[in-house]
C-alpha positions as CSV (number, residue, x, y, z in Angstrom):
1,X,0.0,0.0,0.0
2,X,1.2,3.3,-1.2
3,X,2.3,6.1,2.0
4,X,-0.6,8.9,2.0
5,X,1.0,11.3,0.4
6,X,1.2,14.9,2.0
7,X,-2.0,16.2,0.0
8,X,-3.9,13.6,1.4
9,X,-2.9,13.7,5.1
10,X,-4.1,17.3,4.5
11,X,-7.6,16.4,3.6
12,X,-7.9,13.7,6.1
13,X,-6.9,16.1,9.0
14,X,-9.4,19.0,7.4
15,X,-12.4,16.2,7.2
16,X,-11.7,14.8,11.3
17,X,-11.4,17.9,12.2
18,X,-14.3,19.6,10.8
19,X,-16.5,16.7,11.8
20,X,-15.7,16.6,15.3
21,X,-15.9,20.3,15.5
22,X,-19.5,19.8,14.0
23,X,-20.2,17.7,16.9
24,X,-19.1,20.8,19.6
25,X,-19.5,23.6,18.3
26,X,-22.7,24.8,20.1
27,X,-20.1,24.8,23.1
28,X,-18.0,28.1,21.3
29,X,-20.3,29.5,19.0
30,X,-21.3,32.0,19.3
31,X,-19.5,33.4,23.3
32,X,-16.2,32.4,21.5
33,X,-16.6,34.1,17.8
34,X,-13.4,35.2,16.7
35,X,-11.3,33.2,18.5
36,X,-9.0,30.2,16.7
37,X,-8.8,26.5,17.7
38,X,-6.7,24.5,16.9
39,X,-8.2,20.8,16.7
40,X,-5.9,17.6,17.1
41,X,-8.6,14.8,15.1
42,X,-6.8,11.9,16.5
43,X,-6.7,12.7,20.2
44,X,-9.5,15.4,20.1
45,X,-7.7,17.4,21.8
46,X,-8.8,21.3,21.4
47,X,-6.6,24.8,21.9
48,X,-8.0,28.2,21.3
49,X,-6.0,31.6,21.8
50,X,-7.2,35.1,20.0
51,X,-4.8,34.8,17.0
52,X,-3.9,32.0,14.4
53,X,0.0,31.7,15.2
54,X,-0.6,31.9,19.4
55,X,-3.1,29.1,18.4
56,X,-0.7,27.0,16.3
57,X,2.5,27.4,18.7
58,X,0.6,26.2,21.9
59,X,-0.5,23.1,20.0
60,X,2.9,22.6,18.7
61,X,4.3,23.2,22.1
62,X,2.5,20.5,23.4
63,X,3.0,17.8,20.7
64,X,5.4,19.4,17.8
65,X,4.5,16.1,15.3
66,X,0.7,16.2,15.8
67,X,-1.6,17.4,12.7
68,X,-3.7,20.3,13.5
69,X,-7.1,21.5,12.1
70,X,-7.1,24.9,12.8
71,X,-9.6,27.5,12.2
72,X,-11.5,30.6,13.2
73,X,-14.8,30.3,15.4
74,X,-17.9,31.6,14.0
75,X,-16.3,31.3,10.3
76,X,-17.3,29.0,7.5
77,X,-13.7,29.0,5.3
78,X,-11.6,32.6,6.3
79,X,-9.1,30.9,8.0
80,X,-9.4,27.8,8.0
81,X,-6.9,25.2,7.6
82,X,-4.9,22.0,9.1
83,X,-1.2,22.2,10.2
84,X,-0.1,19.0,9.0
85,X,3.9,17.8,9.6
């Protein structure tokens, strides 16, 4: 079986992530709008800080190899993506 190729790590980390924030979201939206998470889909794990990079370097503090969905509460796409290593 061919490695998942770097692409498709992306898309697997933007699905998880998206789904499981489906499943919370009524606990963030809308008191949190504005504010970024960072989701880790395998552990489910959740960060959230008022700006994109404090967002992605406490998540990469914690676990510097872990795959991130990240993304902006309250938003349907602006912002939006997965931090995949």
């Amino acid at each position: 079986m061919a490695e998942p190729t770097r692409k498709s790590r992306f898309g697997e980390v933007a699905e998880k992530g998206r789904a499981f924030y489906e499943k919370i979201k009524s606990q963030y939206e809308p008191q949190y709008k504005g504010k970024f998470l960072a989701i880790d889909p395998k552990t489910e794990k959740i960060y959230m800080a008022d700006t994109l990079d404090e967002v992605d370097k406490m998540a990469h503090a914690e676990n510097p190899h872990a795959s991130f969905y990240l993304m902006r509460i309250g938003y349907e796409t602006v912002g939006i993506m997965a931090s995949v290593f």
